[in-house]
C-alpha positions as CSV (number, residue, x, y, z in Angstrom):
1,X,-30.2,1.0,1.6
2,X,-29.2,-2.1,-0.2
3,X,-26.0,-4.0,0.3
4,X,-23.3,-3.8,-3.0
5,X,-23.7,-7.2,-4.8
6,X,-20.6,-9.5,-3.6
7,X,-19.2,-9.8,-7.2
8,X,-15.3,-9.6,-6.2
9,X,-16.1,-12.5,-3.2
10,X,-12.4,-14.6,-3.4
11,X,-10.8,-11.6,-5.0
12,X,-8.1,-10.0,-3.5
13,X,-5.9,-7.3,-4.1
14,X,-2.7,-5.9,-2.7
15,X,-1.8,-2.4,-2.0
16,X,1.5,-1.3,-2.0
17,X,2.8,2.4,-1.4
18,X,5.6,4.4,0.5
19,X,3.9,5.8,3.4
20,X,1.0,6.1,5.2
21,X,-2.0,8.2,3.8
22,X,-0.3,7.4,0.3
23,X,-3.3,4.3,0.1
24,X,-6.2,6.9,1.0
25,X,-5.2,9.3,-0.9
26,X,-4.4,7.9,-4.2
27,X,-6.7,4.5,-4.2
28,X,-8.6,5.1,-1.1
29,X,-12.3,4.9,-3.0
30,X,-11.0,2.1,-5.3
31,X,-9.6,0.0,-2.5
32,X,-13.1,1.0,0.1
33,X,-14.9,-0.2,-2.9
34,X,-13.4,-3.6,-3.8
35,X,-13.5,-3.9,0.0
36,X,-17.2,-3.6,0.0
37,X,-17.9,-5.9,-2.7
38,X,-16.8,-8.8,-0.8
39,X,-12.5,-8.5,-2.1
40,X,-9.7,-9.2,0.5
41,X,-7.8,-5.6,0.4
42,X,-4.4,-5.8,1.8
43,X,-1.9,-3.3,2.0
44,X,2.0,-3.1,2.3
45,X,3.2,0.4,3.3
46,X,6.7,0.9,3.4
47,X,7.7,3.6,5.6
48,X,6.0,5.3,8.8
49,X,6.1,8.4,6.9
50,X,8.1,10.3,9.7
51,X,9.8,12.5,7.3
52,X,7.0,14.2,6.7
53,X,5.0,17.5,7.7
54,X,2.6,17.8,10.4
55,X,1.5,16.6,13.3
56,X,2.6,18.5,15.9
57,X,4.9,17.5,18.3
58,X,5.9,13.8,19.1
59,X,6.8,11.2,16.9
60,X,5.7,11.8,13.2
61,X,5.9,8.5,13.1
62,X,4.2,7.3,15.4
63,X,1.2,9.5,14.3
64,X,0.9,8.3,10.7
65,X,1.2,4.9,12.2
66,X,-2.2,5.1,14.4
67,X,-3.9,7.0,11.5
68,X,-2.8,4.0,9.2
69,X,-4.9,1.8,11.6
70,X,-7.6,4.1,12.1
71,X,-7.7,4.5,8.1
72,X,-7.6,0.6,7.2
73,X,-10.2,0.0,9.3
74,X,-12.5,2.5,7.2
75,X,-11.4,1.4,3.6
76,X,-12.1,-2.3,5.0
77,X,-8.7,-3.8,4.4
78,X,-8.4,-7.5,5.3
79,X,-4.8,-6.5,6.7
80,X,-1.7,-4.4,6.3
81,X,1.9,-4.1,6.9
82,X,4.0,-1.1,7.7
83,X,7.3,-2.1,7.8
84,X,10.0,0.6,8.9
85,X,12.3,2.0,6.1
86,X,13.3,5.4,6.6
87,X,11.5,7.8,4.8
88,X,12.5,9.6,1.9
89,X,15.1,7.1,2.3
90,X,13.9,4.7,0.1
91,X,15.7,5.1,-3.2
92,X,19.0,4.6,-1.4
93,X,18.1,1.1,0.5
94,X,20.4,-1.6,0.0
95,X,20.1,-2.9,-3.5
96,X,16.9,-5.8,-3.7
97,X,15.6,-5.0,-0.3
98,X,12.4,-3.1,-1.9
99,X,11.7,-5.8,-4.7
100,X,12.1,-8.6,-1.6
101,X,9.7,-7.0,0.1
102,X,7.6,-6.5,-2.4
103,X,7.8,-9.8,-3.5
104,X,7.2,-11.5,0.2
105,X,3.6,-9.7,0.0
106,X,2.8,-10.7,-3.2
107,X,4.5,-14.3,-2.6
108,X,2.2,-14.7,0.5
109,X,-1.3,-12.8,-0.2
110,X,-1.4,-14.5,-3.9
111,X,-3.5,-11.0,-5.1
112,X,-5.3,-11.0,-8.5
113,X,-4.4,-7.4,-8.6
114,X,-1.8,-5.4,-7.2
115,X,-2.0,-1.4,-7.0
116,X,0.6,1.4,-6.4
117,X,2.0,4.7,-7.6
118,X,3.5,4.7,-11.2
119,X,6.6,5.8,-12.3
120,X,5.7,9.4,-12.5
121,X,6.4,10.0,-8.7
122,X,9.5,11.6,-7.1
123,X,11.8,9.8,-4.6
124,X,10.4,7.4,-2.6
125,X,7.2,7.0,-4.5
126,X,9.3,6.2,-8.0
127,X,11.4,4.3,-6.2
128,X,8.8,1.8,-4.8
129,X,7.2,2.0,-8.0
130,X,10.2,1.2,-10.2
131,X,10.8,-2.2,-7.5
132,X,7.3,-2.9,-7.5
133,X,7.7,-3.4,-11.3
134,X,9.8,-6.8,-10.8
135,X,7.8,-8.6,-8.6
136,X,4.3,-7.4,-9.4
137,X,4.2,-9.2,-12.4
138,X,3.6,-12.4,-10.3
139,X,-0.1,-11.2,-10.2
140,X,-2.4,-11.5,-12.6
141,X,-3.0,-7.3,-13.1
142,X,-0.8,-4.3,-11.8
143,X,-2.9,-1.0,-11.6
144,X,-0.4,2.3,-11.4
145,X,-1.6,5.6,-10.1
């Protein structure tokens, strides 16, 4: 089996969603492929994602955290940061907390392309979508889900 050609080589690309699983499932392929094709994939998750369903017992939390690890390290991301808003809690932050975040990623991994939900999303997904809008337009392309 032959090695993909190293075409996006000094490329990189930012990821940015509400909570773990969110990158896998809705970008997982496009961001294991960039990945593989020589791009720096980083990712900016928002929330642990411990409002969610499943798990068992323990801490949600917790959980989603260690599969977050587990999952960057099969998509080949260069790095990521999950930071610790409450989740479902996001549309109700204090005002300009998202957008700063949002911004200090893109401000400090310079991506050529940053991807995320769009604005089609309920609650927290919108939410992050809508103050990804802002900042995102520092990079050179913004891809919505």
């Amino acid at each position: 089996m032959t090695s993909p050609p190293r075409d996006l080589d000094g490329r990189s690309l930012l990821a940015v969603f509400a909570h773990p699983d969110d990158e896998s499932l809705a970008a997982g392929g496009l961001l294991s492929w960039c990945a593989a094709r020589g791009a720096r994939v980083s990712l900016l998750c928002l929330s642990r994602g411990e409002a969610g369903h499943g798990g068992g017992e323990g801490d949600l939390g917790a959980v989603r955290a260690l599969e977050l690890r587990e999952a960057a390290k099969v998509l080949g991301l260069a790095e990521y940061v999950l930071l610790s808003h409450p989740d479902g809690m996001l549309p109700w932050l204090e005002d300009g907390e998202l957008e700063r975040d949002i911004a200090t990623a893109i401000r400090d991994g310079s991506p050529d392309v940053v991807v995320t939900f769009g604005e089609d999303y309920q609650n927290d997904e919108m939410c992050m979508a809508i103050a990804y809008l802002f900042p995102a337009t520092q990079a050179q392309v913004c891809l919505q889900f």
